[in-house]
N, C-alpha and C positions, 0 to 999 in steps of 0.2 A: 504494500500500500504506500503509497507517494502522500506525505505530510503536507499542508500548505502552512506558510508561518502567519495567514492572516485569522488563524480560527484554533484555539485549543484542541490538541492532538486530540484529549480523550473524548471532545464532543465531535470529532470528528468518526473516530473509531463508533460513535453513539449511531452518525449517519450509516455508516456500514452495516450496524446491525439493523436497522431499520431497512434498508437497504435488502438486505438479505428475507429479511420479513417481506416485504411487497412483492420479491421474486417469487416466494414461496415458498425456496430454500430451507428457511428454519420455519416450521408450521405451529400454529398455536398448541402450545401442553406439550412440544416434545423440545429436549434437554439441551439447550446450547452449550458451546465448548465451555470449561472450565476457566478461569481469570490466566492459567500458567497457557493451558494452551492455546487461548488465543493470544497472547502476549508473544510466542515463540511463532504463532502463524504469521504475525502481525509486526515481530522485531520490535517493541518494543514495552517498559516496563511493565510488571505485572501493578504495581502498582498505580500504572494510567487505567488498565482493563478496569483493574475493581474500584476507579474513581466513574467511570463510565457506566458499570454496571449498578451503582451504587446510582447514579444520574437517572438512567432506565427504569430499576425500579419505582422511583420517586414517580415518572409518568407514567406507571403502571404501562408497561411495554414489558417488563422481565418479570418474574418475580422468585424466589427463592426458595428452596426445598432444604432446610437444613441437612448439611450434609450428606446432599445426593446432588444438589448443581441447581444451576439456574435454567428458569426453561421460559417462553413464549408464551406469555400472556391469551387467555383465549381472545381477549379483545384489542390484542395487540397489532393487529391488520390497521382498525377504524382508529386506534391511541395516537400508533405513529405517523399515521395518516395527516391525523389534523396537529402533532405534534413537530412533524416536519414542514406542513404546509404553513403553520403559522412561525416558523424561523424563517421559511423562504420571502415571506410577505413583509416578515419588520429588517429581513438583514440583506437579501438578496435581490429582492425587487428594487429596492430605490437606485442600487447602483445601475441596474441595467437598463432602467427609466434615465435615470440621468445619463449614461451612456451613448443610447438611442439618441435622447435632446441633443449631447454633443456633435454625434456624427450623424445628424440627420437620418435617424430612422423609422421611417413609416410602421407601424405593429403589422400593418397588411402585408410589410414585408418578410415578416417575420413567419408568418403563417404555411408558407410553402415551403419554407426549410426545416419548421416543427413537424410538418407530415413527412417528409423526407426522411427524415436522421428517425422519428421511430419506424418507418417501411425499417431502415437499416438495422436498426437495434433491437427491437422489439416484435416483431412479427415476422415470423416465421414459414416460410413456403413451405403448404401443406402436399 
C-alpha cells in the first residue's frame, strides 16, 4: 500500500478496510486479519492497525470478539458507506471543486470519464 503524507497513515489503512468491505472481500460476521497480520500485509506498525481498528470500531464498521479477532460489522456495508461518503464530502470535495474552478472544468465534463474509468475498473465482461 502506497502512504500519502496529506492524511494519517492509520485513517488511511481505515479506507482500505472499508474498501475491502464494498468489494465484498471481507463480508459482514466473518473474521478480518488480526492487528500483527495486517500490519506485516501492510509494512507497517502494529501499533497504526490497532489505532485504526480501534477508529473502526468506534463507527461501528468492526467490532470485536474477545480473543478470537475482529470481524465485519453486519451493518458495516451501509456504516462505511455513509462513513466514507461523509469524509469525501467535508475533505475531498472542496479541493476538486476548487480544482475544477481553477482549470476550468465543466462537471459535464467530468461525467464521460466517471463512466469510462468504472467500464475499466469495475465491470466486468460477462
Amino acid at each position: 500500500m502506497d502512504f500519502r503524507e496529506s492524511q494519517p497513515i492509520y485513517l488511511q489503512i481505515a479506507d482500505h478496510v472499508c474498501e475491502k468491505i464494498f468489494l465484498q472481500e471481507w463480508k459482514p460476521g466473518v473474521r478480518i486479519p488480526s492487528v500483527r497480520e495486517l500490519a506485516v500485509q501492510l509494512e507497517v506498525n502494529p501499533n497504526t492497525v490497532m489505532r485504526t481498528f480501534e477508529h473502526l470500531q468506534q463507527q461501528d464498521i468492526i467490532y470485536n470478539q474477545r480473543g478470537i479477532g475482529y470481524f465485519v460489522s453486519p451493518e458495516a456495508q451501509k456504516t462505511a458507506l455513509k462513513y466514507r461518503k461523509n469524509e469525501f464530502m467535508e475533505k475531498d470535495l472542496p479541493v476538486l471543486f476548487r480544482n475544477m474552478y481553477l482549470l476550468d472544468i465543466e462537471i459535464s465534463e467530468l461525467q464521460s470519464l466517471n463512466e469510462k474509468y468504472i467500464q475499466q475498473h469495475f465491470v466486468t465482461n460477462k
